[in-house]
N, C-alpha and C positions, 0 to 999 in steps of 0.2 A: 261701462257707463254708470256713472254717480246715481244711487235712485233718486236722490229729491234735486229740485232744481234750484240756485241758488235763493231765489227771491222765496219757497218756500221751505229751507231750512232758513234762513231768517226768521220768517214766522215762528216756526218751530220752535229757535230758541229765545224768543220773547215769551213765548209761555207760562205759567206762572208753575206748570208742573212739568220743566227743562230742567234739568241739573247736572253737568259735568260732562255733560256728552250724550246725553240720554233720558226718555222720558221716567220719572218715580210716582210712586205714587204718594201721598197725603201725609200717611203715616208708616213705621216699619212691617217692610211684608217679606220677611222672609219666605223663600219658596221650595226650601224643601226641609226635613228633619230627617235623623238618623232612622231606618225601618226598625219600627218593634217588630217583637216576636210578635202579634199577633197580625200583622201587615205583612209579614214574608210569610206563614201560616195558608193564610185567602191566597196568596200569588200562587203558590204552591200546590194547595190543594182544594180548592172552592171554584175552580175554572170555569164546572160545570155549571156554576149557579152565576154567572154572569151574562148570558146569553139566554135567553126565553127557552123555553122546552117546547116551541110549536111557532104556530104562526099568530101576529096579532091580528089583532078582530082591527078592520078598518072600513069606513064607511065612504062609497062613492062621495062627494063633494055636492052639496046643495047647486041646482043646476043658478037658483035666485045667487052665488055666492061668484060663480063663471059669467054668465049674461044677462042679469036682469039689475035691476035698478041697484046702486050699490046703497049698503044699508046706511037707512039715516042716523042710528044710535050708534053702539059699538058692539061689532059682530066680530068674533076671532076664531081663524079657520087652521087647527095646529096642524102642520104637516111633518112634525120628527123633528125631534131635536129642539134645536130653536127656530127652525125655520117656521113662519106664520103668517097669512094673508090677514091683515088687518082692517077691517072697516068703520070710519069713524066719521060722521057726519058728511057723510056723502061722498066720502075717500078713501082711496085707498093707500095703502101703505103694505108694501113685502118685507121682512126681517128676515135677515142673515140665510138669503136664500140658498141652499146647500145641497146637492142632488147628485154626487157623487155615488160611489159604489162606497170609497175610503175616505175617511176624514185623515188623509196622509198625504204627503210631497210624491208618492207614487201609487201607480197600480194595481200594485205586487204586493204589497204591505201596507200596515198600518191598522189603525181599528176600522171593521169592516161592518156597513150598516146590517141591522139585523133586517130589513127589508125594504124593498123600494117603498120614493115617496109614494104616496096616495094616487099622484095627478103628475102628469109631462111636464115640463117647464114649457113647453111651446103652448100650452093651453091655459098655463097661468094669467090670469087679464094685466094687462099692464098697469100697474100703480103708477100714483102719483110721483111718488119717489120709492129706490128700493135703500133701505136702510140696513149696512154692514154693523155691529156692533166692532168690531176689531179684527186682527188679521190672521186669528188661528185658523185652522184648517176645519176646524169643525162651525167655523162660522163664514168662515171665507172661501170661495169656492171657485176659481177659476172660469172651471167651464159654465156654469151659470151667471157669473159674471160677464161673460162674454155673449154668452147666448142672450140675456137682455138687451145688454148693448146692441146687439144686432135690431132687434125687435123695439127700439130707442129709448128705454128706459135713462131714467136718471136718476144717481145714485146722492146718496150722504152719509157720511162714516167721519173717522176719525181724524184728528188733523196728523198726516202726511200719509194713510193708509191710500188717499185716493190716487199716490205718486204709484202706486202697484197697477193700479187700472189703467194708468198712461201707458205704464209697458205693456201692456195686455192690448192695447189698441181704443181703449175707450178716452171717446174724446173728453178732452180736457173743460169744457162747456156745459158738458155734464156732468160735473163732479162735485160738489160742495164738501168741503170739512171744514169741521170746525172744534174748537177747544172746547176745554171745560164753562160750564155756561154760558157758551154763544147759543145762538137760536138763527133760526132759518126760514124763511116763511115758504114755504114748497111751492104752494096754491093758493089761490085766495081762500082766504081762511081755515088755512092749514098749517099749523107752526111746529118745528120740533127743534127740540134743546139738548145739547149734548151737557154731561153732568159727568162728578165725577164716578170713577169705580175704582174698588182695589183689588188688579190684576196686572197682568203685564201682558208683551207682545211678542212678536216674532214668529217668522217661518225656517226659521234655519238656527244655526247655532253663529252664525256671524251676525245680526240683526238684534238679537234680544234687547226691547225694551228704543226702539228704534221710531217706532210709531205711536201713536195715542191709541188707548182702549178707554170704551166709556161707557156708561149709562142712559136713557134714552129717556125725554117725555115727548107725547106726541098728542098737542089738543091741536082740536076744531069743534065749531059747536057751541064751546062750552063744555066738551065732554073730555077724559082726561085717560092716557093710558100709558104706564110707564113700563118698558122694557128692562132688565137691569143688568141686559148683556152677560157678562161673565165678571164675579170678583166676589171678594171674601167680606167676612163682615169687618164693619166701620161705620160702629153707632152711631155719631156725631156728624160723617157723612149722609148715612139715612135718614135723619132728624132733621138736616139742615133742608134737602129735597125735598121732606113730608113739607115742610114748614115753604120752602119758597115755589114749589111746582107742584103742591097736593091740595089735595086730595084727590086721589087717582079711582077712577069708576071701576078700571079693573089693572092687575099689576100681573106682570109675567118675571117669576123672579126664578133661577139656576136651584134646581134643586140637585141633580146629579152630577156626577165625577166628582164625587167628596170622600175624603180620608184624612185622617189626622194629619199625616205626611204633608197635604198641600191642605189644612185648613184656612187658610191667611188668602188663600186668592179662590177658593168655592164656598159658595154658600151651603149647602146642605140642606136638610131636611131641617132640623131645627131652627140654624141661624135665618133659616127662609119667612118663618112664621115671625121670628124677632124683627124682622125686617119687613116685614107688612104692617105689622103695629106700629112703628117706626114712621113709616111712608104715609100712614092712612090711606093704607087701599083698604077698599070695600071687596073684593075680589082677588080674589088670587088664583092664577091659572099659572100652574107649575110646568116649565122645561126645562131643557137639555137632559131629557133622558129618558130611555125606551127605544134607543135607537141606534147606538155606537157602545161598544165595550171600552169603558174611556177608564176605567176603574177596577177597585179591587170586590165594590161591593154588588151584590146580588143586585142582577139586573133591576127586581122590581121593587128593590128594599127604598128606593124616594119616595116612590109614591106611600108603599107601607108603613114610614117612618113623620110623613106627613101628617097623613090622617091620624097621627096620634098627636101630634105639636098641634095640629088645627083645632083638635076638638079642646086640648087643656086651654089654648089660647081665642076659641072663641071666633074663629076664622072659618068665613064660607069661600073653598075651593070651588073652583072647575077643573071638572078630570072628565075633557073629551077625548076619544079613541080619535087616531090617525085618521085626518082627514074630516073629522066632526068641527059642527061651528058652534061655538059659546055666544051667544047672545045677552048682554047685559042687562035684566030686568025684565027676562020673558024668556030665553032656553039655556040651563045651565044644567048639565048632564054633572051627576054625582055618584056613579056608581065606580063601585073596585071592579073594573072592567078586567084589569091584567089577572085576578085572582082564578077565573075561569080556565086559563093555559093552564097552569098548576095545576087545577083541579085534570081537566082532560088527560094528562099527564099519568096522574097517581090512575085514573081510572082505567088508561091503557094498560099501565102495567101492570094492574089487580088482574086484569084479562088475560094478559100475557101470561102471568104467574100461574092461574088455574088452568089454561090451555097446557101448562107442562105437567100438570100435576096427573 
């Protein structure tokens, strides 16, 4: 069975980012380079330092964030990775909801979360709309996807990502995609804009580049909060966003799974900060990472590699623990929360070392 249906591959290749058969992006993104020596090095020997040495500190979920009034400014509730319960002017909004074991096409394999979500998806309150950034596996999630739909959610993602959810069984009435700078109005007085990003797609090695991947703004209110999905830097794209969808109250921009190898489609810890200056976010709350071994580099080296680009550039983070709410302009948690595993860590084995001695 053909995934897209005639009338939307039509759509598809009226696009303005369709080219030959397949979605590109803006500008050249090459997506892989030859491994240095010092990229086979980490594969080889740094294993251990990719996975936390303990367990992460996570916090039950504010009971006001589950059943009570939904907040009227911008409240953002991180649940791993990119997944994020979004509160924005009296709405709600869920991001690349993902509850897997594996961000992989199986059971058995693949990168394995370092620990479940915070909170059940059966207790997640139903949003307004649940917004897919694109179709990778560490954003796109099957059984969570399905499990909403049960529960009637309605979805907005990419343009032809949502032809996945048709197979899956979710109706087709619930699904909105849309291209690079279309908008959507969810709710009354709820709008969100898909924009560009530079990354690519696919779930398999026959699809690549098959579906749209994007970047997200999402006002009501008045108040502004920009997603930026998955994708590499592309100053002129950021700049054009600050300029026609900013200034953003708070921005959630891909800090992890970055390595020189695939610089051109992740942002990193440095490009992250270039790219909040860029956008005019007032805030920056860093994901996709603390939660999947997607990488070469040290599980907690994003965040550590942040707070040094934030402080030269002038940038105030939010760094909540799994399951913590960021509140803009009234609770924004700042501490090097992961630094504490490490610490327990060294102090176990001082223990361990003297207990042999």
């Amino acid at each position: 069975m053909a995934l897209f249906s005639p009338s939307l591959l039509d759509r598809m290749r009226r696009s303005p980012a369709w080219a030959d058969g397949r979605f590109v992006n803006r500008i050249e993104t090459p997506l892989q380079m030859r491994p240095s020596w010092d990229t086979m090095r980490k594969f080889l020997f740094d294993g251990d330092k990719r996975t936390p040495p303990g367990p992460l500190p996570s916090v039950a979920l504010d009971p006001k964030v589950l059943s009570g009034p939904v907040h009227d400014g911008v409240r953002v509730t991180w649940l791993g990775h990119s997944t994020s319960l979004v509160e924005i002017a009296g709405r709600r909004v869920l991001i690349d909801p993902v509850w897997s074991e594996r961000a992989s096409p199986t059971e058995f394999a693949g990168p394995k979360r370092f620990q479940p979500v915070p909170i059940a998806i059966e207790a997640v309150p139903i949003p307004d709309f649940v917004l897919v950034s694109h179709d990778h596996y560490d954003h796109l999630d099957v059984d969570a996807i399905t499990t909403l739909a049960r529960r009637g959610a309605r979805f907005v993602t990419a343009l032809g990502v949502g032809a996945r959810f048709e197979r899956w069984g979710v109706d087709p009435s619930r699904i909105t995609e849309l291209d690079w700078w279309q908008e959507h109005t969810a709710a009354p007085g709820l709008t969100v804009r898909a924009m560009p990003a530079r990354h690519f797609s696919g779930r398999s090695i026959n699809d690549r580049d098959k579906t749209l991947w994007a970047s997200w703004a999402i006002e009501a209110g008045g108040q502004r909060v920009f997603f930026g999905g998955d994708g590499g830097m592309d100053a002129d794209c950021f700049t054009e966003i600050g300029e026609r969808a900013g200034p953003f109250d708070l921005t959630m921009l891909e800090v992890g799974a970055y390595d020189q190898a695939w610089a051109s489609i992740h942002l990193g810890p440095e490009n992250a900060a270039k790219a909040q200056k860029l956008l005019k976010g007032k805030l920056l709350l860093p994901v996709h990472w603390g939660t999947f071994d997607l990488a070469l580099h040290a599980w907690d080296a994003p965040a550590e590699e942040l707070l040094v680009h934030a402080q030269r550039e002038g940038i105030a983070l939010a760094l909540p623990r799994l399951g913590e709410s960021v509140i803009v302009g009234e609770r924004v948690p700042t501490s090097a929360w992961w630094r504490a595993i490490a610490a327990d860590r060294t102090q176990s084995e001082a223990r361990l070392q003297r207990g042999m001695q």
